[in-house]
N, C-alpha and C positions, 0 to 999 in steps of 0.2 A: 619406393617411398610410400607409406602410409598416412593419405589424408587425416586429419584430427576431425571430429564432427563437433562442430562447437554450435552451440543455442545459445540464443540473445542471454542475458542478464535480464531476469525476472523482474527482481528490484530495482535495477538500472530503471528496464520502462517504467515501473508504474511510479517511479519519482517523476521520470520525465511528465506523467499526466498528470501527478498532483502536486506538485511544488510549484509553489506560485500563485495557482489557480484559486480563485475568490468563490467562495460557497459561506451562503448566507451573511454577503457583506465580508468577509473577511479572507484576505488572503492566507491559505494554508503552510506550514512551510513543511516539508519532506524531510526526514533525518535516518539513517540508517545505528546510531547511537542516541538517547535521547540529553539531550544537552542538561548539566547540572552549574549551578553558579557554585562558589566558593565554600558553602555549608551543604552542598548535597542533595540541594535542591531543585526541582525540574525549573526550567529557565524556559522563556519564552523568549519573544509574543508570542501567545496562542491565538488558533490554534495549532497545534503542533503536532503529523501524523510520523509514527515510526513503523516503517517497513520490513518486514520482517518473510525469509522460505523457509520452509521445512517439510522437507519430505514431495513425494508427487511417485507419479508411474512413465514408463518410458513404454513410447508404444514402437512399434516398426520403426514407423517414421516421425512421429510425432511425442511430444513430452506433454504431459501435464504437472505443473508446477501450485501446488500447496501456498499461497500465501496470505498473509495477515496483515490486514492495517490496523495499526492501536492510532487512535484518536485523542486526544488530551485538549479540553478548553474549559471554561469555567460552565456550572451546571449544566442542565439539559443543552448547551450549547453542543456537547461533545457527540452524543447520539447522534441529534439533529444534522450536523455538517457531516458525521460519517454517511446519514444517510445520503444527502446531497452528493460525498465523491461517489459511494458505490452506484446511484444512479448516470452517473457522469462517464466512469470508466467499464461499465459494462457493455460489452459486444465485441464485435466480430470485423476481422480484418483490421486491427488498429497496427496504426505506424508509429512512431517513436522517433527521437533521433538515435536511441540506442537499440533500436530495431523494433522488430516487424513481429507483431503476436496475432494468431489465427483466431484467438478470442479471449475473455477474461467472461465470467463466470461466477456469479454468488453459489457460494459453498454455506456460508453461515451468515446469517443477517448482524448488521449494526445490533448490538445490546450495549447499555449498561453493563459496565463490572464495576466490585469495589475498589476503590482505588482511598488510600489514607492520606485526604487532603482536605481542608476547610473551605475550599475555594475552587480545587478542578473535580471535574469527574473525569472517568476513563471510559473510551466503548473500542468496540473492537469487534471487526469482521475477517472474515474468510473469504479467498477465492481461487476458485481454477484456473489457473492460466496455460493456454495451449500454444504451444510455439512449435517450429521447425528448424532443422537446421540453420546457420548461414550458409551459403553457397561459394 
């Protein structure tokens, strides 16, 4: 019989560390789709982070995992609070309830991007995430 080698859900954790969690006064909430009301519009409360993988390297033993948090709250709110999670969920040996990552990692800072709204901005970072198997 051949073991499967399965590694945590990237996404899984890093919702587990920011969903919920309160930066700059305000609780975040974590979405893997980003929520639209009835006219196709992004729905709140913000502010509202969407997590997002793409891509990464497989070493020996170990993965690193490519991932993205897009940020969404009204003006320089949105930078500001991404900066707050990236300072928050950065380092080494974090646990999760959806497991166990060896580190997470800025790949690309909190920016501004445009985003076509009168009322929110967007920002959005990058990070490494290293994990290992489950056992």
């Amino acid at each position: 019989m051949i073991e499967a080698i399965v590694f945590p859900d990237v996404r899984d954790c890093l919702f587990d560390l920011i969903d919920g969690a309160n930066h700059l006064g305000k609780p975040v909430r974590a979405v893997y789709q980003l929520p639209a009301d009835d006219y196709g519009t992004l729905a709140g409360p913000f502010p509202v982070a969407l997590i997002y993988t793409g891509g990464g390297n497989r070493g020996f033993v170990d993965r690193v995992d490519r991932a993205t948090v897009e940020l969404y709250a009204p003006g320089q709110q949105a930078v500001d609070t991404l900066e707050s999670i990236s300072a928050s969920i950065i380092g080494n040996d974090i646990e999760t309830p959806s497991g166990f990552l060896d580190s997470i990692e800025q790949d690309q800072v909190p920016a501004d991007v445009p985003y076509p709204s009168d009322t929110l901005n967007k920002a959005v970072a990058t990070f490494l995430v290293t994990s290992r198997p489950v056992l």
